[in-house]
Every structure is written in C-alpha cells, then in structure tokens.
N, C-alpha and C positions, 0 to 999 in steps of 0.2 A: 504494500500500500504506500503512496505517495502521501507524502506529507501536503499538509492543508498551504496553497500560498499565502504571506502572511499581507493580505490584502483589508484595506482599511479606509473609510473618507470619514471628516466631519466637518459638520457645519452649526455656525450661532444662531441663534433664532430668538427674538422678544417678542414675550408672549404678549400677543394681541388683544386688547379688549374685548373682540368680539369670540373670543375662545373660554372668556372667562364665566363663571356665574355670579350672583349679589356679593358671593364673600371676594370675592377677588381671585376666586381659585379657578387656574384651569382644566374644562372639562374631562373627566378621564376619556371621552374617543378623542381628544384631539391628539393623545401621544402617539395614537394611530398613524396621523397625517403628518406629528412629525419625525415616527421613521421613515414612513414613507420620502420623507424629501431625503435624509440623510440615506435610504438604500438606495433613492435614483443617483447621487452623487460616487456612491459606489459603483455602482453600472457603467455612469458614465467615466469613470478611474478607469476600467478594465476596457471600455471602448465596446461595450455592449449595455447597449441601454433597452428600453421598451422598443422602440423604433427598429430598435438594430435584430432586437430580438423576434419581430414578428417580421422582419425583410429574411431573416435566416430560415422562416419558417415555423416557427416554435411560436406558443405563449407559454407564457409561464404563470400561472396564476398563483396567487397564495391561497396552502389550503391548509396552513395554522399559522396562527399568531399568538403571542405570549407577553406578558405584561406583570412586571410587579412594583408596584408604589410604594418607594420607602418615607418619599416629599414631597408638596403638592408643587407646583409649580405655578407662580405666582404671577397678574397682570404687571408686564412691564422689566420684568426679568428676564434677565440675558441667559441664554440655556444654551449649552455645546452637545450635538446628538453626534454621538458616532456610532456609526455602523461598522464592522466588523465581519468579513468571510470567515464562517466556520465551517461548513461541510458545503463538498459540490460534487461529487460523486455521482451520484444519486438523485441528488437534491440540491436543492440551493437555500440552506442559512446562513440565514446572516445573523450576527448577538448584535444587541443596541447595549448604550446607555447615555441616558438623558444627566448632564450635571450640570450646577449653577456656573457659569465663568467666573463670577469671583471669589467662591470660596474654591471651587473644585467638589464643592458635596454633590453625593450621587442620590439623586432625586429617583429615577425609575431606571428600570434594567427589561430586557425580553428578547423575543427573536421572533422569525417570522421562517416559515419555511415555503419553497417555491418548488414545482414540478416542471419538467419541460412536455409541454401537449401539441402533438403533432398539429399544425395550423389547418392540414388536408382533412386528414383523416377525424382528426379529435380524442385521438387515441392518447393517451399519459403513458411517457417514455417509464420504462425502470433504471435507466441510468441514464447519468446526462449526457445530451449531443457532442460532438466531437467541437462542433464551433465552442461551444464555452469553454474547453479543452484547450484548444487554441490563444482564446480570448486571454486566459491564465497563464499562456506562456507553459502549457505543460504537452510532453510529447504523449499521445498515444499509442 
C-alpha cells in the first residue's frame, strides 16, 4: 500500500451575519459550506476540481459527512478551515478542522467522504479512477 500524499489547502473565513442566529452563534449546517469551500481549495491544489472532475467523466458525490463541535463559532470571527487528504484509494477523505486565527483554538473537526460514479453509466466505482491517481502524482 502507498502511502496517503501529504496533501493539504486552507483558507480564512469571517463569519457572516447572515450564518448567525439571535445569540450570535453560527448555525451548525453552515460548517457544512464551510468545508465545502476549504475541500474545493483542495481540488483545486491537486488541479482536479468539480469541473475537472465531471470533464474526466466521474462525479463524485459525498455520501458521508462528519462533524464534531468543541466551539461555536462566532459573528464576525476570523476562522482558518483546513482540509486535509486522508484516504483516496477507494474513496476520497478529506479531515477538516475549523480554528479561531487568533488564538489557534480548535472550534470543530470532521470529514467528509466522496465516491467516484461513473458520469455514463451511474454506476459507483470500488476504487478510484486512474485520473485522481495521476492528479496525486502517484504511478499506477
């Protein structure tokens, strides 16, 4: 077995008003949207992005996602989400974790896993395509 490439993006984000509720807390599905930007930043790292992924022939849809709240994350606060490749074999996770920019505390943590499904067929691959193989810089 190949070891995992040690592949990685992040990005800052302030949280928006409009993600907040009365306390000033933001909503728990927004940490949804904000892995989602920090795994498109990752995609787009590896030069495979959603675009890139459905021109190859593939989607990839996410068919789990994971999430755990250690702090809420507050209107107006600066937040660093990195995404993180852990498994691509198979699949595609990624690890998150949401932290404050100025203390460095780690507010939430989770992952998110992705399948590659044939774009023709609809069929869900058991192992990943050879292009993400590539994308990774790994020989097959």
């Amino acid at each position: 077995m190949t070891l995992t490439p040690d592949i990685s993006a992040a990005t800052e984000i302030e949280i928006p008003f409009h993600d907040v509720d009365a306390a000033q807390i933001a909503w728990h599905g927004h940490y949804v949207k904000y892995f989602e930007i920090a795994r498109c930043q990752l995609l787009d790292k590896i030069d495979y992005n959603y675009r890139q992924m459905e021109a190859s022939g593939y989607f990839w849809p996410v068919i789990d996602i994971r999430l755990r709240y250690a702090r809420p994350a507050r209107f107006q606060q600066r937040v660093r989400v990195l995404a993180q490749l852990a498994e691509w074999e198979h699949r595609l996770k990624i690890k998150y974790e949401i932290s404050d920019v100025d203390s460095g505390q780690r507010l939430t943590r989770g992952y998110s896993v992705q399948v590659a499904v044939d774009a023709t067929s609809g069929e869900m691959l058991l192992a990943s395509p050879d292009i993400l193989y590539r994308k990774l810089g790994i020989e097959t």
